[in-house]
C-alpha positions in Angstrom: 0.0 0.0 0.0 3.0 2.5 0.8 4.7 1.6 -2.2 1.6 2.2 -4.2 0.8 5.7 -2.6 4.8 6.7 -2.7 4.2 5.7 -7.0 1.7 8.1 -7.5 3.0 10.8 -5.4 6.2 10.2 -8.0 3.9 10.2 -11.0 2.0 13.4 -9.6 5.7 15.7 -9.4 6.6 14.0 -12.8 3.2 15.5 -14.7 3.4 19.0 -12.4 7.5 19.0 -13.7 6.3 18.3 -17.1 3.8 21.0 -16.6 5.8 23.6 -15.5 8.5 22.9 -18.2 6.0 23.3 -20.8 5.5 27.4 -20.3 8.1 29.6 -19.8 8.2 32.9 -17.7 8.1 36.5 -19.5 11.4 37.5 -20.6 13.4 41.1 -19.6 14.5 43.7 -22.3 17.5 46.0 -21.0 17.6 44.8 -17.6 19.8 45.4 -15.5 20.5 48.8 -16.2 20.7 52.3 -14.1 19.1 55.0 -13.5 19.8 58.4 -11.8 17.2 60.4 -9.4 18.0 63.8 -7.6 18.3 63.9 -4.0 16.0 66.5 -3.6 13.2 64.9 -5.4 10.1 64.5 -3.5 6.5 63.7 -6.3 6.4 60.8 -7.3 7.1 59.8 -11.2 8.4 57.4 -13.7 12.2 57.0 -13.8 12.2 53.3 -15.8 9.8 51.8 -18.4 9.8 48.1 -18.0 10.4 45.9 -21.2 9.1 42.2 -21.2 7.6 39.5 -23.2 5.4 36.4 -22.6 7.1 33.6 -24.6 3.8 31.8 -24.6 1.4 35.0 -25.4 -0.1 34.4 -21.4 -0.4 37.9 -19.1 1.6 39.1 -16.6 2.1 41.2 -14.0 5.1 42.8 -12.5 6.0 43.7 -9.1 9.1 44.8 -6.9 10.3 41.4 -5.4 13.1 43.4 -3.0 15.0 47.0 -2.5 17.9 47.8 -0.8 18.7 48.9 1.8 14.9 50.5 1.9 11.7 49.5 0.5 9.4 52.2 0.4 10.7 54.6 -1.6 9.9 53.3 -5.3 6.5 51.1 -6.8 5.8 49.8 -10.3 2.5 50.0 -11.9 0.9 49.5 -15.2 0.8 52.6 -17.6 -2.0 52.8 -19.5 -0.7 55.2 -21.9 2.3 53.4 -22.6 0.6 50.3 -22.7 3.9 49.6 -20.4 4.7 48.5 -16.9 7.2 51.3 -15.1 8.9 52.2 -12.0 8.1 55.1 -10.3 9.0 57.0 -6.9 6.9 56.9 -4.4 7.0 60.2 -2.5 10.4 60.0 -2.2 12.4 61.5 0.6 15.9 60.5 -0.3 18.6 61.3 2.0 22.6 61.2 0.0 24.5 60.9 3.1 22.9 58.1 4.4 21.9 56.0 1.1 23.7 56.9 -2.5 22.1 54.1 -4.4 19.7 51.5 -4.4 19.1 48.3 -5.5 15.7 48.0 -7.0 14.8 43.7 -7.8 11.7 43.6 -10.3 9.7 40.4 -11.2 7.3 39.7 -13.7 4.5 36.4 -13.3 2.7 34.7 -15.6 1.3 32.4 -12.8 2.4 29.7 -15.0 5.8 29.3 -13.7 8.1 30.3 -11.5 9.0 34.5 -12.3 12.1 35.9 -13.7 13.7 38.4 -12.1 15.7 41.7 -13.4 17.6 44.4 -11.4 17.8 48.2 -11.5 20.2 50.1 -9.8 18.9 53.9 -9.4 21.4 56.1 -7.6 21.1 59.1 -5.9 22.5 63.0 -6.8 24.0 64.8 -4.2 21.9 67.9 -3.8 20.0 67.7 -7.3 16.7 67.9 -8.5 15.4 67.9 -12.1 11.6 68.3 -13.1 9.3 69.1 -15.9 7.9 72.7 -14.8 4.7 72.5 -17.6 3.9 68.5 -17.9 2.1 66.1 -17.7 -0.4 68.9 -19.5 -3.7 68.3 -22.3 -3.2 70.8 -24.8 -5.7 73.4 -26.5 -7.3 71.9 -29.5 -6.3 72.3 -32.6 -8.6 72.5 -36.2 -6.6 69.4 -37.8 -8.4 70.8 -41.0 -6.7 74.3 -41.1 -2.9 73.6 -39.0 -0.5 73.1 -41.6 2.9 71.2 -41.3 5.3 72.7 -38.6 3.3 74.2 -36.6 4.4 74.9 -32.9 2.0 72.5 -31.0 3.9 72.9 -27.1 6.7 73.7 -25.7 8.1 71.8 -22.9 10.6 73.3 -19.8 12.0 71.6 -17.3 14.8 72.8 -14.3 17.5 71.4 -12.4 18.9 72.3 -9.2 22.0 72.0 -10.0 22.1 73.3 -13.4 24.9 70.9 -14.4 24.5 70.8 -18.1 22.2 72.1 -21.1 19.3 69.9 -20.9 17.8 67.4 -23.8 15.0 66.8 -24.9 13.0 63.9 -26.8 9.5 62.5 -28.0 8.2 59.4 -28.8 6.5 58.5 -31.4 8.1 60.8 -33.5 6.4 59.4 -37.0 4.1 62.4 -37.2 5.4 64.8 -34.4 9.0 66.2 -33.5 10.3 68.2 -30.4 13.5 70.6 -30.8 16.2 68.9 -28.2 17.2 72.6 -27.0 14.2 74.7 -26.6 11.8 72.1 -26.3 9.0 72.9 -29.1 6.8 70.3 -30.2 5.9 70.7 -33.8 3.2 68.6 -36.4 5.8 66.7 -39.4 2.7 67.2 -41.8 -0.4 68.7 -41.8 -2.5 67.7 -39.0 -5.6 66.7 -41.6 -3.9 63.8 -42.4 -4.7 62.6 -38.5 -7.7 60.2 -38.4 -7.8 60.4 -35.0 -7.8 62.7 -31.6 -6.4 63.0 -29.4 -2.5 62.2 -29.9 -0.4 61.1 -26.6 2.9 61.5 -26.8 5.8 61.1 -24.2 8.7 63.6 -23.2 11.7 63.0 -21.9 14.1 66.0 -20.4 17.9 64.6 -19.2 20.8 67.0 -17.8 23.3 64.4 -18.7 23.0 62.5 -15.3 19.3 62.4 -14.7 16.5 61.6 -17.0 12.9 62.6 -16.3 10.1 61.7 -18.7 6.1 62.8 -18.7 2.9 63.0 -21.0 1.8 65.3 -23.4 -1.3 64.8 -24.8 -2.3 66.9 -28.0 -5.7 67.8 -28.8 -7.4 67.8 -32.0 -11.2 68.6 -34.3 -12.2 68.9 -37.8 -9.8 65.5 -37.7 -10.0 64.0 -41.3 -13.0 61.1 -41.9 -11.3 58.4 -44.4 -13.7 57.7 -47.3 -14.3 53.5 -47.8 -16.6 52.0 -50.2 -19.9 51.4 -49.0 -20.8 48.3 -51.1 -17.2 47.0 -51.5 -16.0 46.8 -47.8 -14.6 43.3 -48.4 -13.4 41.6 -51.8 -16.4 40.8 -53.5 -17.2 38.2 -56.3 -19.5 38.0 -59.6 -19.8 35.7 -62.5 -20.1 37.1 -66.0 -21.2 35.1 -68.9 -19.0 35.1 -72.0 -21.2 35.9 -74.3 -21.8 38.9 -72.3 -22.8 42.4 -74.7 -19.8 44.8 -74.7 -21.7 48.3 -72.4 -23.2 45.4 -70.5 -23.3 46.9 -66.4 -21.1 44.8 -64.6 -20.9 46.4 -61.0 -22.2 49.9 -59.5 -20.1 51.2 -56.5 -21.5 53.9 -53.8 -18.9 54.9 -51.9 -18.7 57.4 -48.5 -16.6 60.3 -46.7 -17.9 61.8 -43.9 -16.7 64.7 -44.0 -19.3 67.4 -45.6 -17.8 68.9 -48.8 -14.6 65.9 -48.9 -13.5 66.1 -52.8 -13.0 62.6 -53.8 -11.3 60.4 -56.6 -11.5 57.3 -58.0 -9.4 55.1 -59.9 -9.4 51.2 -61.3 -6.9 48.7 -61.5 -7.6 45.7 -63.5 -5.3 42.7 -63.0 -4.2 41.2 -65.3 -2.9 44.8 -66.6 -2.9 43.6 -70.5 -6.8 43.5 -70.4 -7.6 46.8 -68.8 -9.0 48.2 -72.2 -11.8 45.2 -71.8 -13.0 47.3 -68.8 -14.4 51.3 -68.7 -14.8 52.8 -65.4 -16.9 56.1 -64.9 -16.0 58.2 -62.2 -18.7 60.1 -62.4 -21.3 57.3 -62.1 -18.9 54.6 -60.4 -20.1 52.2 -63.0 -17.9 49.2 -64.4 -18.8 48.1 -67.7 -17.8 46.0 -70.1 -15.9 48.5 -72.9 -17.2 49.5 -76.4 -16.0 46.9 -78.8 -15.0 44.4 -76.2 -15.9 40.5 -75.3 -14.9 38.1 -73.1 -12.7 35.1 -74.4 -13.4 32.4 -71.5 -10.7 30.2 -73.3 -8.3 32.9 -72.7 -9.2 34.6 -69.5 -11.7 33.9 -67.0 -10.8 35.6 -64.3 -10.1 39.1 -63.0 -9.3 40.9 -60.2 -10.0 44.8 -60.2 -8.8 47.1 -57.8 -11.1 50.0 -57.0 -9.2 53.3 -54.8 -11.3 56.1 -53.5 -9.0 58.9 -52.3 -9.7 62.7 -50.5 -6.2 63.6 -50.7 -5.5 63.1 -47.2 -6.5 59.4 -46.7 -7.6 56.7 -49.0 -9.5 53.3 -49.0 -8.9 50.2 -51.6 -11.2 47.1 -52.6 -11.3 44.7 -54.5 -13.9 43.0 -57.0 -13.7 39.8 -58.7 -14.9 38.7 -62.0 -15.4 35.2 -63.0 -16.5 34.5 -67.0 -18.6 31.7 -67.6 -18.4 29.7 -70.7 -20.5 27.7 -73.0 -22.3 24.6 -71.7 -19.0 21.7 -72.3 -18.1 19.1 -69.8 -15.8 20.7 -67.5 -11.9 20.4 -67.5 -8.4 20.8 -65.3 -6.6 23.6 -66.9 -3.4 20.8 -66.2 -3.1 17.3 -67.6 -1.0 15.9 -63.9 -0.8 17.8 -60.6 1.6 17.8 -58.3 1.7 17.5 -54.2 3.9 16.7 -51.4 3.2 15.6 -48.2 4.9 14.2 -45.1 3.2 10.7 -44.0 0.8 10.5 -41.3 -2.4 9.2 -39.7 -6.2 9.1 -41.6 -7.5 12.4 -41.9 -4.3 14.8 -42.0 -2.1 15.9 -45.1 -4.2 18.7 -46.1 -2.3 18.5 -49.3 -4.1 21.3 -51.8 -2.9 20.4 -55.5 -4.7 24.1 -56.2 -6.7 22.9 -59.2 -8.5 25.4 -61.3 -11.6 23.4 -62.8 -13.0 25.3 -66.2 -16.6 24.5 -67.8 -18.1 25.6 -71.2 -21.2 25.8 -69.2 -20.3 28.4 -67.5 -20.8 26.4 -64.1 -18.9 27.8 -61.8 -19.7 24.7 -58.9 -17.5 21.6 -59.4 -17.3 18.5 -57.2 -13.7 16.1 -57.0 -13.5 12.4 -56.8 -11.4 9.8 -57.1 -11.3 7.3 -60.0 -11.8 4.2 -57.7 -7.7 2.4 -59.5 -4.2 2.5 -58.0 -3.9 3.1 -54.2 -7.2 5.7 -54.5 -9.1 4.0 -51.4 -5.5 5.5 -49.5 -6.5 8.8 -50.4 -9.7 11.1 -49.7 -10.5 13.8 -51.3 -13.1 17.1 -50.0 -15.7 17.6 -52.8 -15.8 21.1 -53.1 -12.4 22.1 -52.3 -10.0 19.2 -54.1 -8.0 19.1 -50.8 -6.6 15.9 -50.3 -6.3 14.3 -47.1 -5.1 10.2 -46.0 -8.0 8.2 -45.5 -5.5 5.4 -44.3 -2.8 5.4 -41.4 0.2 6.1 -43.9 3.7 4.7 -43.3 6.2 4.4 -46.3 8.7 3.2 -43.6 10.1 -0.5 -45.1 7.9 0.3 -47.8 5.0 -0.8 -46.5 3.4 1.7 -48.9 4.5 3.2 -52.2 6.0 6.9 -51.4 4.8 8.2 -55.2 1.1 7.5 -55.9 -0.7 8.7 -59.2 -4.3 9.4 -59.0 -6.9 10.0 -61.7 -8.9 13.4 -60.2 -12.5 13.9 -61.6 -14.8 16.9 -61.9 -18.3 16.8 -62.1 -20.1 19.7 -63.1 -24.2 20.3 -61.9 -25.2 19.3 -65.6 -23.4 16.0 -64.4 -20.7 15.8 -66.9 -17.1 14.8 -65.9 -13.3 15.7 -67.0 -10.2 14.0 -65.8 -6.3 14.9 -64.5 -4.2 13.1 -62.6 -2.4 14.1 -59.5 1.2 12.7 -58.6 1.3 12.7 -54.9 5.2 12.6 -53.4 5.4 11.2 -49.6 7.9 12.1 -48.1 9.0 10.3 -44.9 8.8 11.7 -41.6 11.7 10.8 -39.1 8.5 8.5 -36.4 11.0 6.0 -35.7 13.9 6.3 -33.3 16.9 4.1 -33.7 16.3 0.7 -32.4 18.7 -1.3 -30.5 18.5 -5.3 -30.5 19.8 -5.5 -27.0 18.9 -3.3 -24.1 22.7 -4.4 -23.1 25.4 -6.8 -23.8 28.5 -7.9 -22.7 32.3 -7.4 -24.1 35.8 -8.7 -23.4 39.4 -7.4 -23.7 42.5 -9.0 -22.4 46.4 -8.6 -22.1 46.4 -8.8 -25.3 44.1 -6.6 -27.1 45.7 -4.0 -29.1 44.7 -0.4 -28.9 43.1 0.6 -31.8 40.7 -3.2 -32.0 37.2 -3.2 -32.6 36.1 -5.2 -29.4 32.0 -5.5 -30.4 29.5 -3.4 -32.4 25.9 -2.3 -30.9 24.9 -0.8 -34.3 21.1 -0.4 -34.1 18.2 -0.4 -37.2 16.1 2.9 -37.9 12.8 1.6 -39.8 13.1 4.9 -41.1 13.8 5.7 -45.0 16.7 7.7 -46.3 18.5 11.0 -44.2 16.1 9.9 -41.8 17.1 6.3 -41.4 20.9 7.3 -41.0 21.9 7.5 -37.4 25.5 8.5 -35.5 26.6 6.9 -32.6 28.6 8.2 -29.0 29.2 6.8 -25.7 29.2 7.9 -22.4 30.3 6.4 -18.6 29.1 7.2 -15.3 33.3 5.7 -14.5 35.4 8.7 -16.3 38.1 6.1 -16.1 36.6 4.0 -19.2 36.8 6.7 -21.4 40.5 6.4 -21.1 40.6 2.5 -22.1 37.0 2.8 -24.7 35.4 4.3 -27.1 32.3 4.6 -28.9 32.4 5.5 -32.4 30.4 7.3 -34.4 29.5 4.1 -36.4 28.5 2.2 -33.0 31.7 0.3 -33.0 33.1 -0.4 -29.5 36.9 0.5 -29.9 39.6 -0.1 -27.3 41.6 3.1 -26.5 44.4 2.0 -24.6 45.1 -1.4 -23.2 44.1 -1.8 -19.7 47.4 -4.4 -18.7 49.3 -3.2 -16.1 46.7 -0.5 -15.2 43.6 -2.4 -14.4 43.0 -5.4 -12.5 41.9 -8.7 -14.2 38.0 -8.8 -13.9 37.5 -4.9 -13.3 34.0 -4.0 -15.8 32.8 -0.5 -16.8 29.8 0.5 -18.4 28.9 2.8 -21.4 26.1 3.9 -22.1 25.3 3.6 -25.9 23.6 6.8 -27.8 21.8 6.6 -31.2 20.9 9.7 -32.7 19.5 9.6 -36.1 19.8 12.4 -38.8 16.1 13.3 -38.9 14.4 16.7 -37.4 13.6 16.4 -35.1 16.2 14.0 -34.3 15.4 10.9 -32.2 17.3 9.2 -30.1 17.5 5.5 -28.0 20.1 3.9 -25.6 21.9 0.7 -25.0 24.8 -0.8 -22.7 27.7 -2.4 -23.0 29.6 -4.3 -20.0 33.5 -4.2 -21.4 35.0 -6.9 -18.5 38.9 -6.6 -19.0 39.8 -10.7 -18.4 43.1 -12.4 -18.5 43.6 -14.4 -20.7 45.7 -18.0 -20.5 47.8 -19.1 -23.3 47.6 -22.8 -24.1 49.2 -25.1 -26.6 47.2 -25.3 -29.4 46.6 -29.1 -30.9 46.4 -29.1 -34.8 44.5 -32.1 -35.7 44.3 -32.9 -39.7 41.7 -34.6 -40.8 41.9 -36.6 -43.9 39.7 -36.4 -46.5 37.5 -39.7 -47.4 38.7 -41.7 -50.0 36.8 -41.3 -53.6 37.9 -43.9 -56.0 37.5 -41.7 -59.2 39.8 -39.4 -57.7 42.9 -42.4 -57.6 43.8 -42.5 -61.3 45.3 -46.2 -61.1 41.8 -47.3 -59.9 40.2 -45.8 -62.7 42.6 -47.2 -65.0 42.7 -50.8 -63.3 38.9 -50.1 -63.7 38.9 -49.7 -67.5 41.6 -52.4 -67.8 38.3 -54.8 -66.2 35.7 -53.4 -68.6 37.8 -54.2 -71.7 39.3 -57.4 -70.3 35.3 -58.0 -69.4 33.9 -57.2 -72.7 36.6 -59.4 -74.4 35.4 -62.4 -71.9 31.4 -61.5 -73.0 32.3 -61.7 -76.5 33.8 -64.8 -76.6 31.3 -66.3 -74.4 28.9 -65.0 -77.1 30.4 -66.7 -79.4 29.9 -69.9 -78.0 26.6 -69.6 -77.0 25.1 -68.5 -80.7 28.0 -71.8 -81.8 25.9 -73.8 -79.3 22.5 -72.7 -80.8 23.5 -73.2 -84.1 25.5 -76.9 -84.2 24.2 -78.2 -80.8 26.9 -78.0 -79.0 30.2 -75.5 -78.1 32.8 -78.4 -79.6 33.0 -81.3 -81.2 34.7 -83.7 -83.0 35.6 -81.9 -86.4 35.4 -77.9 -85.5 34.4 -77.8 -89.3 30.5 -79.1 -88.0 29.7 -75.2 -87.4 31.3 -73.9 -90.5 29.2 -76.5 -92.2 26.1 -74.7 -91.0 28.4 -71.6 -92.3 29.0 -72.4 -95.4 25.1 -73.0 -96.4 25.2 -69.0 -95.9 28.5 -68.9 -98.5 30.6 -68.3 -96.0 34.3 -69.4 -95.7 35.4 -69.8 -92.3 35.8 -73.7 -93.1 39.1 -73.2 -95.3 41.0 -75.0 -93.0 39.8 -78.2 -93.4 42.4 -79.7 -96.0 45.4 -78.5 -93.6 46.9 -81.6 -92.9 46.3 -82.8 -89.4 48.0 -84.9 -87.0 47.7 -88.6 -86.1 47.5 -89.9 -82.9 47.5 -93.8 -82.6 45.8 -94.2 -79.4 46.3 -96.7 -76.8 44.8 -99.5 -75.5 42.1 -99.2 -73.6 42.6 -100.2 -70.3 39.2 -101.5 -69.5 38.2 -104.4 -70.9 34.4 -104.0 -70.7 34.6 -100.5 -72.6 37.1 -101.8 -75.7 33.4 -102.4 -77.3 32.9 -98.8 -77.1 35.7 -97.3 -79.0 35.8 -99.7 -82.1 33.0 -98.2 -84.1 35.2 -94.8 -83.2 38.6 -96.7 -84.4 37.2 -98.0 -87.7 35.8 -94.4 -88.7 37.5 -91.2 -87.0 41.4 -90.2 -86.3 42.1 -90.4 -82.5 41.9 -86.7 -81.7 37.9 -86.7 -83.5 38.9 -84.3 -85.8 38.6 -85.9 -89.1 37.0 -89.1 -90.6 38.7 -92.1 -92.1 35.5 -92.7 -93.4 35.5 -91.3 -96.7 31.8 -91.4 -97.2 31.0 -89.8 -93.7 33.3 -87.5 -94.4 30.6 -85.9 -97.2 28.2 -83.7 -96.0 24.5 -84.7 -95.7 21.6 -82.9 -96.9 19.3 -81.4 -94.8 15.8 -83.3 -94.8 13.9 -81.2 -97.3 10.5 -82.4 -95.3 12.0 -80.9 -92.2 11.2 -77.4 -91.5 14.0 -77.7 -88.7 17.5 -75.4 -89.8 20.0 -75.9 -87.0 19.9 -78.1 -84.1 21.9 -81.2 -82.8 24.6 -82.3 -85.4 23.3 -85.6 -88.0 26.1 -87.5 -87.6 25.6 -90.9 -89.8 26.0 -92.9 -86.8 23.0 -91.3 -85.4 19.6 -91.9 -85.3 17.4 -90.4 -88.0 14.1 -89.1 -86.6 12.8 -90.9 -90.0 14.0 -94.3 -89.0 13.5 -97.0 -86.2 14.0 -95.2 -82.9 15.6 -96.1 -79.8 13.7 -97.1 -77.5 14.2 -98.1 -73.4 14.3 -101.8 -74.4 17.6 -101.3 -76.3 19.4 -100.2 -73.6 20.7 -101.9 -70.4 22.8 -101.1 -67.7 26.4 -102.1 -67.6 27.2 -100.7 -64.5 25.9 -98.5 -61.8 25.2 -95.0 -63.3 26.5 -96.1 -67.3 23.8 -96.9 -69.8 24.3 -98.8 -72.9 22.3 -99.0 -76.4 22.4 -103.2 -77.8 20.1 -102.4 -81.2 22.4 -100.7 -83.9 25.8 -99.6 -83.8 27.1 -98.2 -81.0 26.8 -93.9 -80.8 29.4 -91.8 -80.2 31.0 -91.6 -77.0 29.5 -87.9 -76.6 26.0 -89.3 -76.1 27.0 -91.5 -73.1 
């Protein structure tokens, strides 16, 4: 509960501080400053006019705050006359030998805040007294209407006891009136019927070199001069005029007024532009403005006018001003541009106030238009007031990271009261206003330095992001410490680097920290600013040895050239093996088998295609006599083989098997198992399970026919 009250007693002085700062007291012109007063001087009168000024336009009202050594000698009031506040004496009975000078503290409040103060130091002459003997005085009055320039108005006098020195004197204001410095006379600068008003207060001031005394003269005046005005053209007044208008057409009729009885006036017409003056007569006899003899408007080449109308009695004159619009033909109406241009700053719905100043024309001759927006391109961002063309945001707008494009065209539209439209376009340019303040990532960090930092080392960064755009978005850095000792070791650069100044070895003890205080201040205006920290902790630092492991890179094989080769050596060597193994297999499908007992078997089945791989055949071979067969039970086996082929089976004794047989011209079969004569013919008595027996375990014999070939076992 305390804490809670304490808070908002806190709050409380922060809003009345905030308060306070936000008016400032009235400010002193020519204080301090002296002034003399003679001892003898006993009524009381102004010796000091107070200057001062209210900053913030309030009132305020001054006051003696002290005197010394005495108080009740002076008093400041407000002067009505000189619209001032002044110091005066206050029946005075000052006394030289006891009090030479005094110190006179004035302060002006604005009950708004606490009031300044200024000082005036009036001192006293021995012995002396000097005084106006004929003021403050209301003169006679004078006929303004027959007192002609330098006439002798007054003529002040003052004294002084002492009679130390000519006396001087001066009036203020001294635009229409003038006093000699010497004798005194006031005089008129011109003639006194060029005053509008009575009567004049001026103010005197006398001074014998030492002491300045000043009081009122007021002058007195009749017959004062009555300015003459237009009666029907007080303020600028405005009329439409149709183009087709007939030239002696009556445009406008002026009365105008002087009161004074028997005033001789003049009149005279200024027409704006100056080149068409001649489309314009002027009477000033009847005060009527008419279109001139021979003359028509043009509303394709002017359509406005401004005419300045002057009445004048010599001594005073009056000027108004009358505006002519011309109205056209009814057409649809029409921007006098093809594209506008406006800039604006960004900011919230409803502000920008941004006035392209567009001058709408109509044949018609209607002179009320209302704007739109063609509903394309960013328009539902924009507003636009229907009678004035300003245009406003209708949207909270922020180009910052462009959230929104910062050059928009719109397509502007006037409607006329016949309801016809015409077209422009307006380029609107936001510009970016500096809303957001640099932005730090951290509130604060932490840095390091050690032995071994060099002076001059970046030691860390705190650069922050502005979601600003351009000048605005470009920010300078600086540092500060409550410790004045870290600004000899760091620094904060301008970029937001953290730099090390000097090293800290030798000076500062291992694990002493400082803090600086990180400023961002962007480049905007007004220029925003934020804060971050950064704890710089000066460490030792521990040298160690240093272990260089190497790690070797993973073996690719296409990277070792001998494996790639030994690798291509195995694809040749492989297709070589694939090819030959081909071979045999399409020899196999072909002749029945991959080998046999006269290699010329396959080029027989070659030579039916005229081929003549088979050449070889009458080389002249080898004989083997082959031995005995050592068992007995299988010498039955190799005598059909004795009787008709060589030992090795590659050629026939055989003469007649040695011829090649015809193919079976009933057989649609081409290739297949070899016909050897010895063989069965599919056309002739087949074998059959009865003709063979078993001669031993696992060896089958045929007993009908001759015996086959050993192959077939």
């Amino acid at each position: 509960m305390l804490f809670s009250i304490l808070q908002a007693i806190f709050l409380l002085a922060i809003v009345w501080k905030e308060s306070l700062c936000a008016f400032q007291a009235p400010l002193f012109s020519g204080l301090p400053t002296e002034r003399s007063v003679g001892e003898l001087e006993t009524n009381s009168r102004i010796i000091y006019q107070i200057t001062a000024t209210d900053p913030d336009g309030d009132a305020f009202a001054c006051s003696i705050s002290s005197v010394t050594p005495t108080w009740g000698e002076f008093g400041v009031t407000y002067n009505t006359l000189l619209s001032k506040w002044t110091v005066n004496t206050v029946n005075p009975t000052f006394d030289y030998t006891n009090t030479t000078q005094f110190t006179v503290t004035i302060a002006c409040d604005d009950s708004n805040t606490t009031p300044r103060t200024g000082v005036l130091t009036v001192k006293v002459v021995d012995n002396d007294l000097l005084q106006f003997t004929n003021l403050p005085v209301s003169t006679t009055s004078f006929d303004a209407s027959t007192t002609g320039a330098g006439t002798t108005l007054y003529t002040v006098s003052a004294t002084s006891a002492l009679n130390s020195g000519l006396l001087s004197y001066t009036i203020s204001p001294m635009t229409d009136f003038s006093i000699d410095a010497s004798s005194g006379k006031v005089t008129n600068n011109d003639h006194l019927n060029r005053q509008i008003t009575s009567p004049v207060d001026l103010w005197v001031t006398v001074s014998d070199g030492t002491i300045i005394a000043e009081d009122h003269l007021r002058i007195n005046m009749h017959n004062v001069n009555n300015v003459p005005y237009w009666t029907n053209l007080v303020t600028p007044q405005t009329i439409s005029i149709a183009e087709d208008t007939a030239s002696g057409t009556l445009l406008y009729s002026l009365t105008s007024q002087d009161n004074d009885v028997g005033a001789a006036l003049s009149y005279s017409m200024t027409v704006n532009p100056v080149t068409d003056t001649t489309k314009f007569s002027f009477s000033t006899n009847t005060l009527e403005l008419r279109l001139a003899s021979g003359q028509s408007f043009d509303y394709e080449t002017r359509n406005f006018y401004n005419i300045t109308f002057t009445v004048d009695d010599t001594m005073a004159s009056t000027t108004s001003i009358l505006y002519v619009n011309i109205q056209n033909a009814h057409e649809a109406c029409y921007f006098d541009q093809t594209l506008y241009h406006v800039t604006a700053p960004e900011g919230a719905a409803g502000t920008g106030s941004m006035n392209p100043n567009f001058v709408v024309s109509d044949y018609d001759g209607t002179s009320t238009y209302s704007y739109s927006f063609l509903s394309f391109n960013n328009s539902n961002r924009f507003s636009i007031d229907a009678s004035t063309g300003i245009i406003d945001y209708a949207v909270h707008y922020d180009i910052d990271n462009s959230a929104m494009p910062n050059l928009v065209y719109l397509t502007v539209i006037c409607t006329d009261t016949t309801s016809k439209t015409g077209t422009s376009q307006v380029e609107i340019t936001v510009t970016d206003v500096n809303d957001n303040a640099p932005s730090f990532s951290t509130a604060s960090s932490l840095l390091t330095v050690n032995q071994y930092t060099s002076p001059g080392t970046t030691i860390g960064s705190a650069a922050p992001t502005d979601a600003d755009s351009g000048v605005n978005a470009e920010f300078t850095c600086s540092g500060t410490s409550a410790v004045s000792a870290a600004l000899t070791y760091y620094q904060i650069g301008s970029d937001c680097g953290v730099y090390l100044l000097s090293s800290p070895a030798g000076t500062l003890s291992y694990g002493t920290m400082y803090t600086m205080t990180i400023t961002a201040i962007d480049k905007g205006s007004p220029a925003l600013t934020s804060t971050s920290t950064v704890d710089i902790l000066f460490k030792e630092l521990t040298t160690t040895t240093v272990t260089t492991t190497t790690t070797a890179n993973p073996y690719n094989f296409w990277d070792d050239d001998g494996a790639v080769a030994a690798f291509s050596m195995a694809i040749i060597l492989g297709a070589l093996l694939a090819a030959v193994f081909l071979y045999f297999c399409i020899r196999c499908c072909y002749t029945g088998l991959c080998c046999g007992p006269d290699p010329c078997d396959f080029c027989n089945w070659c030579n039916s295609r005229n081929c003549n791989c088979c050449q070889h055949r009458n080389r002249q071979t080898r004989t083997i006599t082959p031995q005995e067969y050592r068992n007995p039970r299988r010498a039955e086996e190799f005598d059909y083989y004795d009787k008709n082929f060589d030992s090795d089976y590659e050629s026939l004794k055989n003469e007649e098997l040695r011829r090649p047989r015809p193919l079976n011209s009933s057989s649609s079969r081409v290739h297949g198992l070899r016909d050897y004569p010895d063989f069965p013919n599919s056309q002739s008595a087949q074998l059959t399970p009865s003709n063979a027996k078993m001669v031993e375990p696992g060896r089958v014999v045929f007993t009908r026919g001759r015996p086959l070939p050993i192959g077939y076992y």
